[in-house]
Each structure stands twice: as structure tokens, then as C-alpha cells.
C-alpha positions in Angstrom: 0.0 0.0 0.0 1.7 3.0 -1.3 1.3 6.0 1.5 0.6 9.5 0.9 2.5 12.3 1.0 0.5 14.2 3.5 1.3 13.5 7.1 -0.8 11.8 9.5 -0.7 14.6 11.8 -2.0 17.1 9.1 -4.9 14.7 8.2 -5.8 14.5 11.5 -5.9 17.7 12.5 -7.9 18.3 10.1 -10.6 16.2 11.2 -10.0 16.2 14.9 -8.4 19.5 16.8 -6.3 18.8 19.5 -6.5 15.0 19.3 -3.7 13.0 21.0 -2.9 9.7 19.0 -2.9 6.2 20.3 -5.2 7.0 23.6 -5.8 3.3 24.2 -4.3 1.6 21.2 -2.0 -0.4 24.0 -4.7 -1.7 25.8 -6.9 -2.4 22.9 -5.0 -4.8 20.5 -1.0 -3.7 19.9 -0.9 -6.7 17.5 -2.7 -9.5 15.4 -2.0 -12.7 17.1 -0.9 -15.2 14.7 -3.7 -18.4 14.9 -2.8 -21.7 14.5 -3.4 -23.9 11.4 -7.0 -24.2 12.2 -7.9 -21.4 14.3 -9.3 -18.3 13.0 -8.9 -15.5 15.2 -12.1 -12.6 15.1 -11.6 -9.0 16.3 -14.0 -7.0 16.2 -13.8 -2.9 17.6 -17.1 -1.6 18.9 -18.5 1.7 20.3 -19.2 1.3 24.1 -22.4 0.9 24.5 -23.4 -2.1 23.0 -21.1 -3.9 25.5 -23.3 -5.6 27.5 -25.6 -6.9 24.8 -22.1 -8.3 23.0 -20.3 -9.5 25.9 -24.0 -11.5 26.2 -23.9 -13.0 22.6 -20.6 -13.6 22.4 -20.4 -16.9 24.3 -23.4 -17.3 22.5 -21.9 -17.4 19.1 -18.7 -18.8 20.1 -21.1 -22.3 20.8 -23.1 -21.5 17.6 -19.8 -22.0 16.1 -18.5 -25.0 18.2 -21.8 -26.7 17.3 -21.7 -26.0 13.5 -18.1 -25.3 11.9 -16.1 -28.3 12.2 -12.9 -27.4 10.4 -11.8 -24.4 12.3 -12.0 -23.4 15.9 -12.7 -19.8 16.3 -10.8 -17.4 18.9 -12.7 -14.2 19.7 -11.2 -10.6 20.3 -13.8 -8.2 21.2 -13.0 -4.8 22.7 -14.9 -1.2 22.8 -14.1 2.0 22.3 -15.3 5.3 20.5 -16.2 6.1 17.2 -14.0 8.6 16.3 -11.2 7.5 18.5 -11.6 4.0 16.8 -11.2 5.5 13.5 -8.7 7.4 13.8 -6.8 4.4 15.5 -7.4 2.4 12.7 -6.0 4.9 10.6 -3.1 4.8 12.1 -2.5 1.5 12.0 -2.6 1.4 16.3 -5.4 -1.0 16.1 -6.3 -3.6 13.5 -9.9 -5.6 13.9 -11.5 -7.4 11.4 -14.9 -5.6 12.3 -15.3 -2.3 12.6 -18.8 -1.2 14.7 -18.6 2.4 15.5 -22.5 3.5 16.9 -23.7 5.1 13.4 -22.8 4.8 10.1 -22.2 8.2 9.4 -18.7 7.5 10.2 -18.3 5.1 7.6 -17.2 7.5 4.9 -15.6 9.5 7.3 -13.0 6.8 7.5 -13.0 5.7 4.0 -12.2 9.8 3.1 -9.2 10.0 5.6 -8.1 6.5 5.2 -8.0 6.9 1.0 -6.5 10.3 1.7 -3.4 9.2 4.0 -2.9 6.1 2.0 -2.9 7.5 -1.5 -5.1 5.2 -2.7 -8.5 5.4 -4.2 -9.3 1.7 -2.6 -11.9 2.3 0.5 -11.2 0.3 3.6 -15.2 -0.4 3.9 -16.6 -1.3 0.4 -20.0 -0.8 -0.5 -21.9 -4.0 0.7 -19.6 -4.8 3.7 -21.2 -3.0 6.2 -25.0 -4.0 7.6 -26.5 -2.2 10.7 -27.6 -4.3 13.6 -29.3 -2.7 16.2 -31.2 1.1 16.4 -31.0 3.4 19.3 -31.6 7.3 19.4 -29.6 10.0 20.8 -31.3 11.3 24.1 -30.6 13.9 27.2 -30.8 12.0 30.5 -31.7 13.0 33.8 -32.5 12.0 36.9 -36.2 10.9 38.2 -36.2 14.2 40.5 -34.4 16.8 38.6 -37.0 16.1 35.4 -39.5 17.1 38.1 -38.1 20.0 38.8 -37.2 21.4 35.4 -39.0 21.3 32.8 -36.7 19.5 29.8 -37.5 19.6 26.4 -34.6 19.6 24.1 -31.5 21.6 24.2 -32.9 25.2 24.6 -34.8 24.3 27.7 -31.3 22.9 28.3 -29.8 26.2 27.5 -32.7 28.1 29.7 -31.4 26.1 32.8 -27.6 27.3 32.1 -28.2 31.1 31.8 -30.4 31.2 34.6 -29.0 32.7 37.7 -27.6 30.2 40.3 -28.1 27.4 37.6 -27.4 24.0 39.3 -27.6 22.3 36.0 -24.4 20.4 35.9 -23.9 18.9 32.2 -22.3 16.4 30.6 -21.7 14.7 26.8 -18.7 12.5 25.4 -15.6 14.8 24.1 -16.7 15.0 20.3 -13.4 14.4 19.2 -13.5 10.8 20.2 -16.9 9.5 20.8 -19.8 9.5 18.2 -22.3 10.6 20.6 -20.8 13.5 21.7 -20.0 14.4 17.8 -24.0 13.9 17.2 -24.9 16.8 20.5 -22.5 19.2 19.3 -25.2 18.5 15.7 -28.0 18.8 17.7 -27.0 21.2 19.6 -26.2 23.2 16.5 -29.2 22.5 15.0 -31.2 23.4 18.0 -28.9 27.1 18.4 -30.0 27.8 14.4 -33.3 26.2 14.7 -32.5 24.4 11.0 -32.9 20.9 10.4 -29.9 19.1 11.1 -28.9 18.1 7.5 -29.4 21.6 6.3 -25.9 22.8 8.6 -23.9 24.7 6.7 -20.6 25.9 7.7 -21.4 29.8 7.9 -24.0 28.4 11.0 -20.2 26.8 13.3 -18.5 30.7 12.8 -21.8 32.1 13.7 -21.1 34.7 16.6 -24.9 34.1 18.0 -24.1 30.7 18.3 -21.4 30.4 19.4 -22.6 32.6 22.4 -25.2 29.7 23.2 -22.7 26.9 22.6 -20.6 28.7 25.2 -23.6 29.5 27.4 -24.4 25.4 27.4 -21.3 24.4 27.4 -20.0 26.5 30.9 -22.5 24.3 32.9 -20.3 20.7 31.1 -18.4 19.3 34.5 -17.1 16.0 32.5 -16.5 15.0 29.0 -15.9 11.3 28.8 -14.2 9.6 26.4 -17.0 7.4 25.4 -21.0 7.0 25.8 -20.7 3.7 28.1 -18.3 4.6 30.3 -20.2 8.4 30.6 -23.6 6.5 31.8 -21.0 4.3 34.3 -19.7 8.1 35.9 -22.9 9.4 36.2 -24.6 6.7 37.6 -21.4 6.1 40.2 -21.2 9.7 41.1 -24.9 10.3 41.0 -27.2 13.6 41.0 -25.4 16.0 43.3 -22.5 16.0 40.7 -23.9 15.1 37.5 -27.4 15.5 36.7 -28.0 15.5 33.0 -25.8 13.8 30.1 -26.2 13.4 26.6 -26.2 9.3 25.9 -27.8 6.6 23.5 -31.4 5.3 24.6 -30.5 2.1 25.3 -28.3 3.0 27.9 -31.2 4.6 30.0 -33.3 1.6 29.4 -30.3 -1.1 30.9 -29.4 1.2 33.8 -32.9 1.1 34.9 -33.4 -2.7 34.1 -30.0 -3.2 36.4 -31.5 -1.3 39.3 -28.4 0.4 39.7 -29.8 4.1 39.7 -32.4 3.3 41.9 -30.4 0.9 44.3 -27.8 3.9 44.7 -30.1 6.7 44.3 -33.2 6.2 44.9 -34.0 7.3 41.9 -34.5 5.9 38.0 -33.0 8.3 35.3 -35.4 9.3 32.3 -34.6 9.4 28.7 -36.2 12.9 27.3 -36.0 12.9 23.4 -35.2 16.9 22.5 -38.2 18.1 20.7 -36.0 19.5 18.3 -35.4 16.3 17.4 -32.9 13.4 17.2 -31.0 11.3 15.3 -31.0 7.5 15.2 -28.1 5.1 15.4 -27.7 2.2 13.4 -24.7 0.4 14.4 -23.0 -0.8 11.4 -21.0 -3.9 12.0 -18.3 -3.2 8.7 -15.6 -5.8 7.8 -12.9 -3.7 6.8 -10.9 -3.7 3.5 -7.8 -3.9 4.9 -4.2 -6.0 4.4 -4.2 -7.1 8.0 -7.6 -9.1 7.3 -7.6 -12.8 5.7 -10.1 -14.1 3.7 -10.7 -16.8 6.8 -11.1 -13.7 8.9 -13.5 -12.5 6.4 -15.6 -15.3 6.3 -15.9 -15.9 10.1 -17.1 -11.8 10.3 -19.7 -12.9 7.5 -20.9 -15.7 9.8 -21.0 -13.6 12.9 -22.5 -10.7 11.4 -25.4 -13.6 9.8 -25.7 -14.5 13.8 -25.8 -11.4 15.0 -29.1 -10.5 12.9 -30.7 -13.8 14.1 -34.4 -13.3 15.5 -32.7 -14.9 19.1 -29.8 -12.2 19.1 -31.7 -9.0 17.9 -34.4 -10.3 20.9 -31.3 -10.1 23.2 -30.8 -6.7 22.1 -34.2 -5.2 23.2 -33.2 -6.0 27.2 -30.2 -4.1 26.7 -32.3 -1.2 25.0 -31.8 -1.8 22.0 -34.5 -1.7 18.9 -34.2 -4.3 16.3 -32.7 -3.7 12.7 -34.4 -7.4 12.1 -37.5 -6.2 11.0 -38.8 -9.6 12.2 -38.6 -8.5 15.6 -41.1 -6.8 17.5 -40.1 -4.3 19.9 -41.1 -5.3 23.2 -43.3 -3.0 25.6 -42.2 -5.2 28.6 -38.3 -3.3 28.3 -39.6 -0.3 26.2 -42.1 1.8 28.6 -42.3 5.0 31.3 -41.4 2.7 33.8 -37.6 2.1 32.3 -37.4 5.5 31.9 -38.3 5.4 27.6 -40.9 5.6 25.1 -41.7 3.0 22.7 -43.3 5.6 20.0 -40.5 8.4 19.0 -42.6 11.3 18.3 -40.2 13.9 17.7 -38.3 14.8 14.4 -35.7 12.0 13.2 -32.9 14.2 11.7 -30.1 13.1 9.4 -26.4 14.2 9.9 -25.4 17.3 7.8 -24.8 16.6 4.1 -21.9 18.7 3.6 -18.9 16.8 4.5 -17.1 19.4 5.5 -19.4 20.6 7.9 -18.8 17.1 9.2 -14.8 17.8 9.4 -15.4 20.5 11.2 -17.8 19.7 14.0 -15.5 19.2 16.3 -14.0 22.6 16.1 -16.6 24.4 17.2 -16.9 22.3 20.5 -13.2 23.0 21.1 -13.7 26.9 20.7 -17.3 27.1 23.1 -15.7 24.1 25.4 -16.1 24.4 29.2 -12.6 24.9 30.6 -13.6 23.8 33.9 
């Protein structure tokens, strides 16, 4: 693979201000481990959230496999981490799974344009057709049981209401943008919710905007954490509890398994709520993408087919639903038994499902405009 000329530090600061390479490439996966003759070794990269529904199925699949493939055994490297941290990682070469599952598939061209760019080549490293989502959850602001009955949260300017108002005690928190893909899809919403457009009709003029950046810095002054990814921000919040953290930006799915778990109430006395911002929100898909890339084998290949096949089983996409989760198996009914007020959630999503921004370089630049409106705190 012939590299480019342009350095991996000016690619990536292109795309990602202030990033610092490598984060957790050590702990993740530092090399591929050579299998023996008939072992095929499957790695697979996933955004956060999803971990308890895959650390669930995986022993799951591993017997699928034991019970049906008798030529190979099958070795299983399954790790998480966020979206845009992931990516960037694998463009560096500091991580190299067969299976890619950042939590939307908006990032999926993201990392074929930087990857094509830094590698001089006009060969993506996810190919049309290698990619499938798997499970859907929405991007929602959560808050504790008592604080929603305090205040009345909306969307993000109710948010923004609570933060200008004198003696505000909303302390606020999202994933840092640069790394995570939920905290990329706020600063969106957020946009979208400062400009009152649609969220696919961002333009770039609306990130230099003076007005809003004054509301981005207004929001952002009452942000006490900024984790690194949407799983480990639900963990912090519901370990430190309300008196220090009281609303977050997560995934849907991680208000619904909280609540199943009991933790928030065992530790709190309290359930959180999922509010979905009336300004609207945007859906994730989790793509599980086999990458194009010269680290993968074609055994490699077809074990990822076969998981990806098991993974959209009526059995595992049921699995999902108890961890939140709405099926992409359209098969499966989603279940009111996990899905309700009680758990926090509403089956029926009634306010406006946006799309990300069309123009890719609004995209590139997202980030940028968190870094310059960012609490310092």
C-alpha cells in the first residue's frame, strides 16, 4: 500500500483539533496474534455501548460456532471504544480488527475519506456491501427521576434556559466530540437546536456564527465531565450520582439497561429518564463493517460474515431489546415489557428524526466548534 504524502498529523488535525494519537491503542489490541493452522482468530472494535448486549452473545456465538463449523475453531477478540477514537486508531495502523462497529454509520465515509486520503489510494477500507446495521437506538438527554420534576426539559434550549439562569445547578455532561460519536451527534443537535435548522441543512457559515457560538458557550460553561465514550459516561454518572452530575447526553438504550439493572435506583433512589429533544434526534444504526484492509484474511472475512449472519438472528436481535436496544431485524417486535415510562423510555419516537449534515465538511469540522465554546472547567 503506497502512503501519501501528506502526514498523519496534518490529516488529523484536520478532522480532529487537539487529538492526542494512540489514547488506548495499547490496551486495545497492539498486534494480530498469529492463529494456529485451524484457528481463525475474530476481532471486532465496537462503540461502548453495545457492551453488554455483546459481551452476552458472544459466548453465544462462540457455541453457535463450536456446534456447526467443524474445520476451524474460532478465537474471539472483542474490545470497545469510541467512534471517532476507533477511527482514527485504525488509521493509524494502532489498532487492526477485522470488524469495525462504530454507533452510526455516518462515520463510515468519514474513515474511507481520511483513510483513502493518508494512503494515496483510491481503494476504500469499507466497500459498499460490507457493512450491515444491527441494532437502532436514538440520541437522548438523560436526567435523573427528580431533577426532570423540577425542570422542565424539552430539548437543548430548555437545556440552555437552565444554564443562563442565575444560580443554575444544571451540571452537564456529553462525550468529548473528538473521540466519541455521541458526543460528535450533540455538538449537531446542539447546532441545530442554536439555528433552529434541520440538522442536514448545517452549513458551515451556522459553526463561525457569533450568536451561536454565544449559546454553545452558554451550554457548554455548565459541562463538568466530558468522557471519552458514551458507556463509560452512563458508568460516571450513575457512580457519582445527581449532586454532581445531573444531566448527560447518551444513547437510549443506555437509559433503558441502567434502569433494568436497578443500579440508579439501588444507589439513588432514583431511575433516570430518557427525554428525546423536541428538536429532534437522530438514530443510530450500528453498522458492524468488515474492513478492507491487508491485515484481514479471507478466513477472517468469512468468520465476520458468519457472525454478522448470527448477529441479525431473531434470538440475538431479541437479546438486544433488554439491553435497550430496537431491532434492525424487522422480524422482531419491539417489546413493551423493556420499552415503557417505567424504564425511563418511550416505545413511540414522536419527535423529528434528523439526518447528519450533508456537507462533508461541515462534518470535518464539528469538532471545532466544541473546542472553541468548550467548558474549561
Amino acid at each position: 500500500m503506497k502512503r501519501s504524502r501528506v502526514s498523519k498529523g496534518v490529516i488529523i488535525a484536520v478532522f480532529l483539533l487537539g487529538f492526542i494519537l494512540g489514547s488506548f491503542s495499547g490496551y486495545l489490541y497492539a498486534h494480530v496474534a498469529t492463529p494456529t493452522e485451524n484457528e481463525i482468530e475474530l476481532t471486532m472494535i465496537y462503540s461502548s455501548e453495545k457492551q453488554g448486549w455483546i459481551e452476552e452473545l458472544t459466548p453465544l456465538f462462540v457455541q453457535w460456532w463450536h456446534d456447526n463449523i467443524k474445520n476451524y475453531s474460532i478465537k474471539v477478540v472483542f474490545r470497545p471504544l469510541g467512534s471517532s477514537d476507533s477511527m482514527i486508531n485504525i488509521i493509524t495502523g494502532s489498532i487492526q480488527p477485522v470488524i469495525w462497529s462504530p454507533a452510526s454509520s455516518l462515520w463510515i465515509p468519514v474513515l474511507n475519506y481520511l483513510w483513502m486520503k493518508e494512503y494515496d489510494t483510491d481503494e476504500p477500507i469499507v466497500k459498499n456491501g460490507d457493512w450491515t446495521p444491527t441494532v437502532i437506538t436514538p440520541i437522548v438527554i438523560a436526567t435523573w427521576e427528580n431533577y426532570a420534576k423540577e425542570h422542565n426539559i424539552t430539548g437543548f434550549n430548555s437545556l440552555h434556559d437552565i444554564a443562563v439562569q442565575p444560580n443554575s445547578d444544571l451540571k452537564y455532561a456529553h462525550t468529548n466530540p473528538q473521540l466519541s460519536n455521541s458526543g460528535f451527534l450533540t455538538v449537531v443537535l446542539q447546532l441545530a437546536a442554536a439555528t433552529g435548522k434541520p440538522t442536514k441543512d448545517l452549513v458551515l457559515d451556522d459553526l463561525i456564527n457569533e450568536t451561536v457560538r454565544k449559546w454553545f458557550r452558554e451550554l457548554e460553561s455548565k459541562a463538568v465531565f466530558y468522557g471519552s465514550s458514551t458507556g463509560f459516561l452512563a458508568d460516571h454518572a450513575v457512580e457519582v450520582g445527581p449532586a454532581d452530575l445531573n444531566v448527560i447526553v447518551v444513547y437510549e438504550n443506555l437509559v433503558l439497561e441502567k434502569n433494568l439493572n436497578g443500579d440508579p435506583q439501588a444507589r439513588w433512589g432514583q431511575k433516570l429518564v430518557a427525554i428525546y429533544p423536541k428538536e429532534g434526534t437522530i438514530l443510530n444504526d450500528h453498522p458492524f463493517a468488515i474492513l478492507n484492509a491487508p491485515w484481514v484474511s479471507s478466513l477472517q472475512r468469512w468468520a465476520a460474515e458468519l457472525f454478522i449472519k448470527f448477529v441479525l438472528t431473531e434470538d440475538i436481535q431479541r437479546l438486544a431489546l433488554k439491553h435497550g436496544f430496537r431491532p434492525s431485524n424487522p422480524n422482531v417486535k419491539l417489546d413493551l415489557k423493556y420499552f415503557n415510562e417505567e424504564n425511563g423510555v418511550q416505545a413511540n419516537i414522536t419527535v423529528p428524526i434528523g439526518q447528519p449534515p450533508s456537507d462533508v465538511e461541515v462534518l470535518l469540522r464539528v469538532p471545532d466548534l466544541w473546542s472553541i465554546t468548550r467548558s474549561q472547567g
